[in-house]
N, C-alpha and C positions, 0 to 999 in steps of 0.2 A: 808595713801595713798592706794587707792583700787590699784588690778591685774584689767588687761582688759582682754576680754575676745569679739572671734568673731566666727561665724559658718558660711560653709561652705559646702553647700551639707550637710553631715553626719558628717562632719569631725571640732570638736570645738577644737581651743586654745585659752590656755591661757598663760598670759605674764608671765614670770619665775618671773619678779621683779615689788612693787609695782611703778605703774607711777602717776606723780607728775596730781591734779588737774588740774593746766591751762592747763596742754597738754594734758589730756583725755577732756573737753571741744571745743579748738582749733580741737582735731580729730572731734568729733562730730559735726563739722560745715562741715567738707570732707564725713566722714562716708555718713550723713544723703542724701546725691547726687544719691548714690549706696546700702546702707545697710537698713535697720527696727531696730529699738532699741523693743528692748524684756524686760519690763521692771522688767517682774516679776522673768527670768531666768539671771537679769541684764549680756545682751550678743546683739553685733549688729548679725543680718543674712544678709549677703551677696544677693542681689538679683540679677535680670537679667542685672538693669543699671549699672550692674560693667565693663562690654565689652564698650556701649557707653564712659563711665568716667575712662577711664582704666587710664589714665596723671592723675585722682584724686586722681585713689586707688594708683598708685607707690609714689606719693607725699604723701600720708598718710602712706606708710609704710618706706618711710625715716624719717619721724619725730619720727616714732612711735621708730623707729631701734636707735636711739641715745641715746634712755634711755633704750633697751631690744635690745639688738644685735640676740639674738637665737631667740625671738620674730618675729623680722624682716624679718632674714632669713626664717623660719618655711613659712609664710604668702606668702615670693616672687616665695618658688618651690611649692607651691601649687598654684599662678596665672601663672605661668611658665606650670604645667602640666596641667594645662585647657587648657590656649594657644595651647599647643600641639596638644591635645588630641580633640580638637571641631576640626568639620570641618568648613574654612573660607566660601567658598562655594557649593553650595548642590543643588539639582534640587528634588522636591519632588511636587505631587500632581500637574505638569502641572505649578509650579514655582521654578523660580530662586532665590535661597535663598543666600543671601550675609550679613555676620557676620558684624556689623557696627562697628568696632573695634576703638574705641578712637574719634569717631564723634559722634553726635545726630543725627538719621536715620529720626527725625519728621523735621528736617531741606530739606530733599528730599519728605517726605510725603506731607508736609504743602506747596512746594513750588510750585509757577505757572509756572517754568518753568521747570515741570519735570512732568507736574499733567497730558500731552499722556501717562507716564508709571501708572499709576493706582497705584503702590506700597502702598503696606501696610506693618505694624508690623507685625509679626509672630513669637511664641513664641516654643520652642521647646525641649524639656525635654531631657538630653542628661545623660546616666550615664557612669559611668569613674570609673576604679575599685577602686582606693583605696579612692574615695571624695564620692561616691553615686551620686544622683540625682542631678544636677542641671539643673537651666533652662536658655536657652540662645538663646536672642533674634536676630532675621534677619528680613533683610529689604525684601519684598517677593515680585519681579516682574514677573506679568505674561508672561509665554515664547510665549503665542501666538502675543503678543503685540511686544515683542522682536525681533522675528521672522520677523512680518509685517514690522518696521521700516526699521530694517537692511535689507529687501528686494527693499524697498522705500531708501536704502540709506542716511536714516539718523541715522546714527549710532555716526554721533558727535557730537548730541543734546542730548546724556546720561551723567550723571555726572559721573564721575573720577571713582568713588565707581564700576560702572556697567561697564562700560571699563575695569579695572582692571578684575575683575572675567569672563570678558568674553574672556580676552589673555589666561588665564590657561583654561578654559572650550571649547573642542572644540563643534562650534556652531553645527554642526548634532547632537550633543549629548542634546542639549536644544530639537530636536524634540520630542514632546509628543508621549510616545509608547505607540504602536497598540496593542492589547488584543485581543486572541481568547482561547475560551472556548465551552463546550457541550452546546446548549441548552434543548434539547432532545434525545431520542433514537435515532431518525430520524435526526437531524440537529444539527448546528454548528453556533455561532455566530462570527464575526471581527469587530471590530468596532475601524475605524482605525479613531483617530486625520485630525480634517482640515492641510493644509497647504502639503499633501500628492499627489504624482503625480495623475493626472487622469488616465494617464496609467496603473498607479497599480491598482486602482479601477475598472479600464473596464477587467483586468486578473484576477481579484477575482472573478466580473461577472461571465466570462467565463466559469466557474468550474461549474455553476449549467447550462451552456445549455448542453444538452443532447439530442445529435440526434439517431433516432432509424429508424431501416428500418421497412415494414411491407410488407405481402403478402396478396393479396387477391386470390377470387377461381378460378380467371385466372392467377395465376401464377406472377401478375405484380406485380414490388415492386414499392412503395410509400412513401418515406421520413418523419418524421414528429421530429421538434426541441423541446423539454419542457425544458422549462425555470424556474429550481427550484430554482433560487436568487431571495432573497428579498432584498431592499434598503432603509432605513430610516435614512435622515439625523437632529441629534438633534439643538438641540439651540444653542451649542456655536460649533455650526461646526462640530463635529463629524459624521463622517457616519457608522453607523450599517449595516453588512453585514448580512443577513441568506444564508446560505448554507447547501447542504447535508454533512453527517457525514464523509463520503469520503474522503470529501476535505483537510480537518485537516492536513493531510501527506503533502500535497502541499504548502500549506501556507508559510511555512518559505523559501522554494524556491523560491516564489514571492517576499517574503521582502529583501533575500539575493541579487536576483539581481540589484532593486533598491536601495543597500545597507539601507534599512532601519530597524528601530529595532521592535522588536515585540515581546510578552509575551504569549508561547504558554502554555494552561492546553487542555493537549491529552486528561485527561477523562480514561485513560486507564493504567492499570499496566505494569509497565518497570519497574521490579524486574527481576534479573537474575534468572534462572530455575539449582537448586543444582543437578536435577537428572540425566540430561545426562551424558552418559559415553561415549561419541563416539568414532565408530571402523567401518572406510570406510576410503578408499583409490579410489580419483577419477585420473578419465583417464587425458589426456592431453586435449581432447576438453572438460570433464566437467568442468577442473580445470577453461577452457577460460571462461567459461557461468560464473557460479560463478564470476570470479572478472568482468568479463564484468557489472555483475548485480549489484555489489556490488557500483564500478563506477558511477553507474548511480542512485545513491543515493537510493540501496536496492528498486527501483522497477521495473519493467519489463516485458517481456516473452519473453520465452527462447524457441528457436526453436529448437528443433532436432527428426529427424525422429525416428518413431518407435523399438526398439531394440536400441536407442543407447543411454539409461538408464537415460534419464532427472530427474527420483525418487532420483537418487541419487547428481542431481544436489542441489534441494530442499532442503534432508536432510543433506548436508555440509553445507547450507544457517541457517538452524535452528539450526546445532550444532554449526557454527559463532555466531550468536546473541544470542541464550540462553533465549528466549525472550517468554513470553505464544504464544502460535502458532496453528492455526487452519489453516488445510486442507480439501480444498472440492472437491469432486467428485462426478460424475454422476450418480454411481448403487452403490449397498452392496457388489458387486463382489471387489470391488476398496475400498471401506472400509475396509472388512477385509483385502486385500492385504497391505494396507498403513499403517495399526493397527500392521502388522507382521512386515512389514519393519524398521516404528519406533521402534520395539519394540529389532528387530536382530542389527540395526546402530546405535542407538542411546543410547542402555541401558537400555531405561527406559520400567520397568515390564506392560508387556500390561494391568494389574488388574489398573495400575496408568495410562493409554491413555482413552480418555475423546470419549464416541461415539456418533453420532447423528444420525437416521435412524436403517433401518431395528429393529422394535420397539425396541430400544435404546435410552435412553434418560440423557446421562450423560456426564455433562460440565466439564472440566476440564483442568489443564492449558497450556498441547497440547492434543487437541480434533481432530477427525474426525469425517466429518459433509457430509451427501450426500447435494446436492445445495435442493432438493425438501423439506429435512429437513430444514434446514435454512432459507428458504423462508416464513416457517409457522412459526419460532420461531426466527425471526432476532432482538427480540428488546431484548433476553436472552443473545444475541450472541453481540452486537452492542460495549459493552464497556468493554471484557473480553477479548481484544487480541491484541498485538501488530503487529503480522506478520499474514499473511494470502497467502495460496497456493492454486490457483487455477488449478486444474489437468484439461485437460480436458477442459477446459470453452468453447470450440469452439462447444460440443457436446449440451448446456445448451440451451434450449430456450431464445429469448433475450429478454425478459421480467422476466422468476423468477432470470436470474445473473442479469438483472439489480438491481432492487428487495436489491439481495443478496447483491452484490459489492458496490454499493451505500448508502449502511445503514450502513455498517461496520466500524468503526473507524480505523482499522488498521490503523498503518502509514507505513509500511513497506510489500510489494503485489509481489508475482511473480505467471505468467501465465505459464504453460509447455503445447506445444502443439509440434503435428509431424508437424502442418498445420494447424493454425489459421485463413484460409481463409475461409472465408463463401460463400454457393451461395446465402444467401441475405445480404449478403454486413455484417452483424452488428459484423465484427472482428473491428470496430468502436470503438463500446460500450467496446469490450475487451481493446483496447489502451486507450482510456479514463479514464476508471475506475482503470487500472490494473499498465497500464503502455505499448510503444510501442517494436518492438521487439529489445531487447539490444544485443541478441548472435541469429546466425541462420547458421547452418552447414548444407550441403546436403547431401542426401542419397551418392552420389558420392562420396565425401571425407569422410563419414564414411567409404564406401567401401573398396577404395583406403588405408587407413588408419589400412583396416582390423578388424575393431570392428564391421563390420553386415558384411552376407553376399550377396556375388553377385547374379542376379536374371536374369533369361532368360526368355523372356513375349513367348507364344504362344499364339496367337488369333483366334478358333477356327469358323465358320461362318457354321451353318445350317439352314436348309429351312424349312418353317413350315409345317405341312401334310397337305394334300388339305382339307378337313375337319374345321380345322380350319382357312386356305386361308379366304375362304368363310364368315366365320362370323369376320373375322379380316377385309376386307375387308368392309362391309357393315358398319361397326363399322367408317370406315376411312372417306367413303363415306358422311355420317352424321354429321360427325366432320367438312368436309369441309364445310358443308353445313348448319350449325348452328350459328347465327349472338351472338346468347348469350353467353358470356365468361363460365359462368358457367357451361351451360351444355355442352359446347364445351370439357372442363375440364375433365367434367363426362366419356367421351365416349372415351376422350383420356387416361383416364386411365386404360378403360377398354382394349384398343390397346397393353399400356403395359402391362397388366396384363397377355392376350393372346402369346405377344412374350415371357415375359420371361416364363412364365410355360410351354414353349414346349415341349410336349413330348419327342422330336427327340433329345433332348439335354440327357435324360438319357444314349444313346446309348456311346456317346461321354464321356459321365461320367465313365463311365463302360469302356472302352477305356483307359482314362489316369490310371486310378487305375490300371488295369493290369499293365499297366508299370513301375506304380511307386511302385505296393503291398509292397513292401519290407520297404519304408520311411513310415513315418508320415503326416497324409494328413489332410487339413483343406476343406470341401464344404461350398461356401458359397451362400443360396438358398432367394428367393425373397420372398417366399410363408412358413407356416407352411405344407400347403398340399403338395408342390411341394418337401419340406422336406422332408418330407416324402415317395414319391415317389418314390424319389435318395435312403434313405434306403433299402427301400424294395428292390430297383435294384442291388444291389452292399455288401449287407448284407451275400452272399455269398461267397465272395473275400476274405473279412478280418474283424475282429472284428471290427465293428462300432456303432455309438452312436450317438443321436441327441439332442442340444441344442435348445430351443426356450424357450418363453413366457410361456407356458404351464408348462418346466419341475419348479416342486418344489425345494426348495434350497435344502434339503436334498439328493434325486437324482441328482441333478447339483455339490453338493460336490465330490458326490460318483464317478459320469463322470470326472469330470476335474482331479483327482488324479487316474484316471485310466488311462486318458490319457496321464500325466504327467512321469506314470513307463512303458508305454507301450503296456499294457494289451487292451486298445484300439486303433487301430491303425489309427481308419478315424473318424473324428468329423465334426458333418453336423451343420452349425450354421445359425439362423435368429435372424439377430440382436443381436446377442450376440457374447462375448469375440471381439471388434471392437473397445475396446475403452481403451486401455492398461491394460486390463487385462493378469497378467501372467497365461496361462493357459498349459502352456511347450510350447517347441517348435516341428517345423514341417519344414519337405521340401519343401512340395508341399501347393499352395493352388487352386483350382478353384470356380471361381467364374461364377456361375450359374442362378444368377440375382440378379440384383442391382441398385444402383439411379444412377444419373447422376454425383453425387459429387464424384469428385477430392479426395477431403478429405475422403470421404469414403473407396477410393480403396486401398490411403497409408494407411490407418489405417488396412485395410484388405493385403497387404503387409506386412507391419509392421509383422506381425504372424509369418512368415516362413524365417524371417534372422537373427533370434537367432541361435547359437549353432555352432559359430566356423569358424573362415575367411577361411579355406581351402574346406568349403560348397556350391555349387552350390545350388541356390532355385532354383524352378518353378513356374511362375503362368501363372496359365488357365484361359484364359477368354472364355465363350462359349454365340455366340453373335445371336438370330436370325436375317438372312439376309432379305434384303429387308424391313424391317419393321422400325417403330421409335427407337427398342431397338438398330440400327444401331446408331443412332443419338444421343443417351445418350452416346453409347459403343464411340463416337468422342470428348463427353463431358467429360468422365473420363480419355479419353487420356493416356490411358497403356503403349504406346511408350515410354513416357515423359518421366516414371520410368528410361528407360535403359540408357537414354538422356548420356552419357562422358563415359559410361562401354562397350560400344561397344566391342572398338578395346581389351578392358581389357576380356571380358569374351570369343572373340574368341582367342584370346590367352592362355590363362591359361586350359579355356576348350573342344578346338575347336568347337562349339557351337555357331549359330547365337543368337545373345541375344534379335534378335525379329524377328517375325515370323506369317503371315496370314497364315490360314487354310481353305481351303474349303471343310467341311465335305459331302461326297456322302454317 
């Protein structure tokens, strides 16, 4: 009498004792339902119809167990850990997979009253530690089909089999999940499954319209919407979204609220960063920015004026995540400062911070990047960052941060501004791209709070010399009288050009510095030439110095650490240090000419309320009367500043904290 022998995945027994002919015969009439006879390794193999014939295979291993008891046994905890170890039901590839356990599944296939569900065979290669490979067949109905009936309410024309696995399966979970991926430097694919609200599809839309303001040479601004989404829906119902790289961060926020599920590849590294050592300690209102931002699913802008240290809101943000991190800023002044910062908070050796600008050209996995850099190199920049800080962004043209902000993969974006507001509207594009604002504290409760100090506005008002009356005049006259915006434009600037370079304003210049010889003073002039002027007027008061456009970085080093120990006491700036740069602090500023923007003045504020809450500042405004420079000087609104410190600054200093002047 032969041993019997059967395999099993990887796994062969054999029967301890020889079994009798008619009953290795007799099996082989059960075997051959579910097994292959091998005839040359005389052994059956187990196949997939052992799950359909499951009542065959137990009935064949009672017969077999009567004559080989360890046989038997051996054979039932190996159908025992299959059992186990498969899964009954399974969703794969857009089907419902159901294990046809001890049925014929071609009894559903082949039938006409189940032949709406499409079902097919499906075979499926499962391994299992101690058996190996086996394969094991499901009955595979399509879920969109699934989906359709039971929406149609027929859900009691499935057979027993499909009811059953759809009580344990909850039905949201049969939804076919949505996939998004890079497709390029520039864009982003979604390609969400039929059967998806339209709602979510019209909010995925929505990511790529981008509205942008624009100016022409009169001044007017003009709206205009680009619509960077594309829509193609395939053949079995899928719709492919294209989107800017942008968008990637938002996604899952779309799907979370419509609770649906979705398969995001960012395209980007999310490896923790080993190198920071962090060593900052934030205030009570950065601690708020920070989780406010955090809240808000890590994106935002963070409002806080001037002096009341937002840098350091950021670098608590980047020692939280750990995450590659790029920061961008407007000049090299701001570079090197955020290169030192990182390099004092954070730990990490400035030889290992990554720079882009001021010819520098080195990526690394926290980099600082000027925006005019990045603009020429954003598709270097596009899939190397998780987080992204934008310093600054309100000073950016809205076209190179869109540019920038929109190409960026980041998924993680915060904005730091004193005043995000624009005078052509496009702090827009900042919310859009960035995020809206999640923390915004006022100069006031800084005050109040004692982390800036308080400021007394004087507004100084002189009259132009007759001399130039005359040609300011004739200038005015023209302007009225020109139907053409543009040269209307032309002649209007020439108006301001004439108020603010007024002579008469040096006298007044030369005036406050007396007074204040002893503090630290900031001028802030309209003109290179008029810059110049105010030095030469006042160069004999006290050591002073002048920044513009002209000075080389090397001389602008040498200024700003001179001014920083004291050694120069009056710093005359055009267009410069306006944009958080730390260039030391000061008492005094006046301002000698300037634009209309708001935003400009705080940022020119901003300068002189560092250095200590028991500090009185000053700022001077010196305004020519009578002229349009009147009409800007109502547009910048310097009162605004004292706006709740009134009653605070004549108390502490007895001191009106605002003040017109009419200079004779």
């Amino acid at each position: 009498m032969p041993k019997h022998r059967i395999q099993i995945g990887n796994k062969i027994l054999e029967s301890s004792k020889d079994i009798p002919w008619s009953i290795i015969l007799e099996s082989a009439e059960l075997l051959k339902k579910f097994a292959r006879w091998n005839p040359d390794e005389k052994k059956w193999i187990i196949n997939w119809r052992f799950l359909p014939h499951l009542s065959l295979v137990l009935e064949f291993i009672d017969k077999i167990s009567q004559y080989d008891e360890i046989y038997g046994i051996k054979l039932s905890e190996i159908i025992r850990e299959i059992l186990a170890n498969i899964p009954a039901e399974k969703i794969s590839d857009n089907m419902l997979l159901v294990a046809p356990i001890d049925f014929d599944p071609f009894d559903i296939i082949k039938s006409q009253d189940f032949e709406f569900l499409k079902s097919r065979l499906k075979k499926e290669k499962i391994s299992l530690a101690d058996i190996g490979d086996i394969e094991v067949p499901y009955l595979a109905f399509p879920i969109p089909i699934i989906l359709k009936e039971i929406q149609a309410g027929h859900m009691e024309k499935f057979p027993d089999i499909l009811k059953d696995a759809l009580a344990k399966i909850e039905v949201k979970k049969l939804q076919p999940m949505a996939k998004t991926y890079p497709l390029n430097a520039r864009k982003i694919v979604v390609e969400v499954p039929s059967y998806y609200p339209k709602q979510l599809i019209d909010e995925l839309l929505s990511l790529g319209e981008i509205t942008i303001f624009y100016e022409d040479a009169s001044g007017k601004l003009s709206e205009k919407t680009f619509n960077l989404s594309y829509i193609k829906t395939l053949s079995d119902g899928t719709k492919r979204i294209i989107l800017p790289s942008y968008a990637i961060g938002l996604i899952e926020r779309i799907f979370t609220r419509y609770k649906a599920r979705i398969q995001i590849d960012y395209g980007i590294p999310l490896d923790e960063i080993d190198l920071m050592r962090p060593n900052l300690q934030l205030m009570k209102h950065q601690q708020e920015a920070l989780e406010s931002w955090l809240m808000n699913g890590k994106r935002g802008t963070i409002v806080i004026p001037t002096g009341g240290g937002k840098t350091h809101v950021a670098l608590a943000a980047m020692a939280r995540l750990k995450l590659p991190t790029i920061v961008f800023v407007p000049n090299t002044w701001l570079l090197d400062q955020w290169v030192t910062r990182i390099s004092q908070f954070l730990g990490i050796p400035k030889g290992l911070i990554g720079v882009l600008g001021g010819g520098k050209r080195q990526i690394r996995s926290i980099t600082v990047s000027t925006y005019q850099s990045a603009y020429r190199y954003i598709e270097d920049l596009t899939d190397k960052f998780a987080f992204a800080v934008f310093d600054e962004a309100h000073h950016v043209p809205a076209r190179t941060f869109k540019d920038v902000a929109l190409n960026l993969r980041a998924i993680y974006r915060m904005a730091l501004s004193a005043t995000p507001k624009r005078r052509d509207g496009n702090e827009v594009l900042l919310f859009k791209l960035v995020g809206g604002i999640v923390y915004n504290i006022s100069y006031r409760e800084l005050v109040l709070r004692g982390i800036v100090a308080p400021v007394a506005v004087r507004k100084y008002l002189v009259s132009l010399p007759p001399d130039r009356i005359l040609i300011y005049r004739q200038y005015e006259r023209k302007t009225n009288s020109i139907r053409d915006e543009f040269e209307k434009r032309k002649y209007l600037n020439k108006m301001i050009e004439i108020a603010r370079d007024n002579p008469a304003k040096l006298e007044v210049i030369r005036h406050i510095i007396m007074k204040h010889k002893s503090e630290k003073i900031f001028v802030f002039a309209g003109s290179i030439k008029f810059a110049e002027l105010i030095e030469k007027e006042i160069k004999d008061l006290l050591p002073t110095a002048l920044l513009t456009s002209k000075t080389d970085s090397v001389r602008e080093e040498r200024i700003i650490r001179a001014f920083q120990r004291g050694a120069i006491r009056c710093l005359i700036l055009v267009k410069k240090g306006e944009e958080g740069v730390d260039v030391g602090d000061a008492s005094v500023a006046i301002i000698a000419g300037g634009s209309k923007q708001e935003r400009e003045i705080i940022q020119r504020v901003g300068r002189i309320l560092r250095g200590g809450k028991d500090k009185l500042a000053w700022l001077y405004e010196i305004v020519t009367r009578n002229t349009v420079e009147e009409l800007l000087s109502r547009s910048r609104n310097t009162r605004k500043i004292v706006a709740g410190i009134e009653d605070y600054v004549k108390s502490k200093y007895n001191v009106l904290a605002y003040e017109v002047i009419k200079w004779k």
